[in-house]
N, C-alpha and C positions, 0 to 999 in steps of 0.2 A: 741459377741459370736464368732467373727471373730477368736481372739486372744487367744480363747480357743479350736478352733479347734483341733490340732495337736494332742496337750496334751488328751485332752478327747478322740479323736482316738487311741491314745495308753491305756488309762485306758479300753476303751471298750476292746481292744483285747487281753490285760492281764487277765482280767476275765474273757472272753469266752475262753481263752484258757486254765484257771486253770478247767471251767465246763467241759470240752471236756478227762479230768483226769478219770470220770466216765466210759470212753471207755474203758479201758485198766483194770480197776479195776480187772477185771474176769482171766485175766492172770497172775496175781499178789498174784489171792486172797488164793493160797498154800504156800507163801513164809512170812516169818516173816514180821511183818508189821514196827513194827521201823526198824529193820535192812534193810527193803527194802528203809523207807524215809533216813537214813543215808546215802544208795549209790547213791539214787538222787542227795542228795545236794552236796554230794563230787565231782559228776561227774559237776553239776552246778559252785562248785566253783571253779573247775580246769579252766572251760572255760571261765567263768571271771575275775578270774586273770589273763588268758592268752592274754586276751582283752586288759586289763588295761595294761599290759605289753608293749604286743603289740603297743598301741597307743601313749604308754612313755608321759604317764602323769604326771605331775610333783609330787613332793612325796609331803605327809600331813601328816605332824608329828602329831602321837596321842597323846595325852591329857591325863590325870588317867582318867578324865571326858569321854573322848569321847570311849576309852577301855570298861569303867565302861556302859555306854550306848548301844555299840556294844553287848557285854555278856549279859546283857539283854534283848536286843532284842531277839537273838538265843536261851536263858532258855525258854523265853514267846511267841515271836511269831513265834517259830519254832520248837523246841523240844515241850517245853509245849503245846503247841497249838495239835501235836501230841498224845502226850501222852494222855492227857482229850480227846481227839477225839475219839481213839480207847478202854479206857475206857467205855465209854459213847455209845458204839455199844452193849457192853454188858449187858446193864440196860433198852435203851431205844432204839427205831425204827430211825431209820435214816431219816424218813422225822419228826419226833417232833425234832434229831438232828440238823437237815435242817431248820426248822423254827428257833430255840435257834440262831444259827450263824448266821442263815439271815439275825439279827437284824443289824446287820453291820454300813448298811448305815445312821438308824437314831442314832446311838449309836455315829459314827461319826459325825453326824450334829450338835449334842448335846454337847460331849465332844472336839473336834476339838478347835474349837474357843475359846474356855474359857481357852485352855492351852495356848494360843496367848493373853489372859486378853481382849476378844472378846465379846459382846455378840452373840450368833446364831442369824443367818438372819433366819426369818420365814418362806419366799421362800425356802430357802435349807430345813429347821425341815420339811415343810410340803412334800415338792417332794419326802424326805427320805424317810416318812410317808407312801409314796403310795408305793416306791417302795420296802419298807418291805413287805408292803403288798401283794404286787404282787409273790416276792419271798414264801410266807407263801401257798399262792394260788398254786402256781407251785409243791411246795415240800409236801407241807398237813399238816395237825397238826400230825398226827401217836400219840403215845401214849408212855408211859415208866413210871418211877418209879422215885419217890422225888431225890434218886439218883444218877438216870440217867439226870434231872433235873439239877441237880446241875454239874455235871461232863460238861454238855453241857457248861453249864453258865463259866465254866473254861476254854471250847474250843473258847467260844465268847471273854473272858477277852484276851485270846491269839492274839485274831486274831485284835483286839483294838490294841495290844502292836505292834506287827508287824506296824503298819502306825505311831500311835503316837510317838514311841522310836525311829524311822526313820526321823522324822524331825528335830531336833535341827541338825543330822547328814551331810544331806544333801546338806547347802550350803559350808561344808569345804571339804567331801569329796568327794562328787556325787554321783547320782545313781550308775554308776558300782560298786564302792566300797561299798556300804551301802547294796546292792544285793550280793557282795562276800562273805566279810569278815563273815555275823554272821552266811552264808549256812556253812562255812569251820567251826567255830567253834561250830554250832550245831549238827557236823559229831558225837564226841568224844560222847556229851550230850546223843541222842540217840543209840550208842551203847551201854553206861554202861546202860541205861534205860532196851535194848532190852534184858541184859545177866541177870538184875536184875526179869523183869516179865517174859520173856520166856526161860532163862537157856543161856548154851554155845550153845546149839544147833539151837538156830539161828539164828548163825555166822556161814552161808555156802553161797559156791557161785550160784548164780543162772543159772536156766538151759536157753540155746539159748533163748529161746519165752522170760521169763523172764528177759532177759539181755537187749533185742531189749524195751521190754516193760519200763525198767528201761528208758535206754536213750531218751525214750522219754519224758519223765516226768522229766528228768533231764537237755532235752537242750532245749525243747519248754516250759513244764510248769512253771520250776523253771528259769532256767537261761534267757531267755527271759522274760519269763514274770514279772518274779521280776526287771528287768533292764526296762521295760513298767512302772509299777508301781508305781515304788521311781519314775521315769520323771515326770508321770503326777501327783504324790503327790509333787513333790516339786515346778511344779507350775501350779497346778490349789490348793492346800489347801487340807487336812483333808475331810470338809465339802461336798467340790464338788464333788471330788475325789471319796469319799466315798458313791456314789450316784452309782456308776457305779459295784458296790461290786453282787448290783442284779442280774447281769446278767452273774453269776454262773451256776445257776440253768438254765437262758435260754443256756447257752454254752453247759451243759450236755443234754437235749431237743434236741438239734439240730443236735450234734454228736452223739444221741440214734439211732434217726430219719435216718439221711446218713448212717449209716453203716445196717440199715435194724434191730435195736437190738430191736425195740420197734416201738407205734407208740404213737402220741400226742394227747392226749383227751382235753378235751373242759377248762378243768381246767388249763394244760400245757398252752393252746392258752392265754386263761386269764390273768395267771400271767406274762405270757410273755411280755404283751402288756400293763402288770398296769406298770411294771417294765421300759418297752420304756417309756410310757408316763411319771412317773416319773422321770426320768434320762431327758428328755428334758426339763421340767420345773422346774428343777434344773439347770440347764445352761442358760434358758433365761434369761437374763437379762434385773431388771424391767426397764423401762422410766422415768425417772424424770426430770421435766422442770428445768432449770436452771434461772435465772434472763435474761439472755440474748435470751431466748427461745429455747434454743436447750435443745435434749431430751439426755438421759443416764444417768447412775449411779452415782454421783457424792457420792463424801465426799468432807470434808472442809480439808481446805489445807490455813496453815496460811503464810504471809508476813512478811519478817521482817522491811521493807519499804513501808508502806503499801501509800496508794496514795488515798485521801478525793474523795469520791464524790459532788453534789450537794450539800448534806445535811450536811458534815462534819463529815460522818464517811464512814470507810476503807471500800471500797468495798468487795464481798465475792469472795473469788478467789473458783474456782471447779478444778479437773479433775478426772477426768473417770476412773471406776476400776472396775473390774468383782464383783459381788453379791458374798458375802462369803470369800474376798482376803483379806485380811489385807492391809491397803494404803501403808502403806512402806513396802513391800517386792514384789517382781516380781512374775506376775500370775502363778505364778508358781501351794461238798456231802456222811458175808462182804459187800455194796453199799457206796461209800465215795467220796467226792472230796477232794484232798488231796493239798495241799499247801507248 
């Protein structure tokens, strides 16, 4: 778990900091809602590419493949993922919204692996399991219409695309670039969206309170947090990764709570703490004895010179991999949370 610290420290504070987007919502919530996520990501990807500039990272020539991959990420897990969201406020309660997207972590436990020709570790499905659960506890079931239902289930498929269509990306171009590139090109997405459901007229600039509100959501929720994100998705895995999704909801709790906006009932307390407990027993990693008695994760790992024991056959070679990693590749909620 040693070698998964880091990484899980960043995925923890990518999330808590997309929940903490709930704070600001009320300052926002007079201003067109795509055209408001357009100027986040714009403002996002200006300072990532400034980044990447900046640190004169060597260039990565795109691909039709990897272009092809980028655009859809930014259609699904950015515009789209918007677009169904705000939708879907219109048919149904934001906590049955809140339950639909919560599904996250086991949706990744589930589909993660099998796009790596994986089976799911059980340990991850089941920890995910809790901490759906615990997010569902936090947020409430609320209520809506077949719908509204479904418009969710379109903000869920988004929010899948966002991590899944980010990995094949990842070891050529890195998290900053996989965090810039599809915020700059879901700018355009969402504005033709915003002039198609809400006219020309909301394309205006925002007034001071809403401009300070913007840039926050644009250099801590988006452009941090997405660069948190893609790290600990590219190495801790989908699976693991995606255990840490729960603590949205606890991130919104907590900055309801500090700023005096609310307070936390018995339900908040609960989910909160299904959602810890999940997310830890999704990182333990189980014990397995080896031949030589030592404990950890092993998989087989074959020789090509393999060396007889006693008996005249090849000894089992081990080494040690995180629960949920693939062996060859390196450990790598108007009321909205807005992404």
């Amino acid at each position: 778990m040693r070698s998964s610290t880091f990484p899980a420290a960043g995925a923890a504070a990518a999330m808590l900091l997309v929940g903490t987007s709930t704070a600001v919502s009320a300052t926002i919530a007079d201003y067109p809602v795509l055209s408001g996520q357009a100027l986040r990501y714009a403002l996002a990807a200006a300072i990532l590419l400034a980044v990447v500039r900046h640190r004169r990272l060597p260039r990565a020539g795109l691909t039709l493949r990897d272009f092809l991959l980028l655009l859809a990420l930014a259609a699904t897990g950015l515009a789209g993922f918007n677009i169904f969201l705000v939708e879907a406020t219109r048919h149904a309660s934001p906590a049955m919204i809140g339950t639909v997207v919560g599904a996250i972590p086991i949706v990744l436990a589930l589909v993660g692996p099998l796009t790596e020709r994986r089976r799911p570790a059980a340990r991850t499905v089941g920890a995910a399991a809790v901490v759906t659960l615990g997010a569902a506890v936090a947020a409430g079931l609320g209520g809506g219409s077949l719908h509204g239902v479904l418009l969710s289930l379109g903000a869920l498929v988004g929010e899948v695309a966002f991590s899944l269509l980010a990995l094949p990306l990842l070891s050529k171009l890195g998290p900053l670039r996989v965090a810039a590139y599809p915020a700059a090109l879901a700018v355009p997405m969402l504005l033709a969206a915003s002039i198609v459901l809400d006219g020309t007229s909301s394309l205006r600039l925002p007034t001071p309170t809403e401009a300070a509100a913007f840039g926050y959501l644009g250099v801590l929720v988006t452009a941090t947090a997405f660069f948190l994100w893609y790290d600990a998705l590219r190495r801790l895995g989908a699976a693991r990764a995606g255990l840490f999704a729960g603590l949205v909801p606890v991130g919104a709790l907590v900055t309801t709570v500090a700023l005096g906006l609310g307070e936390a009932g018995l339900a908040d307390v609960a989910g909160a703490l299904l959602v810890t407990a999940g997310v830890l027993i999704g990182l333990r990693q189980p014990a397995v004895t080896d031949a030589a008695g030592r404990g950890g994760a092993a998989v087989l790992s074959g020789s090509s010179e393999p060396k007889t024991n006693g008996g005249g056959r090849p000894p089992v070679q081990r080494r040690r991999v995180p629960d949920g990693v693939a062996p060859d590749r390196e450990p790598t909620h108007r009321d909205q949370v807005t992404r």
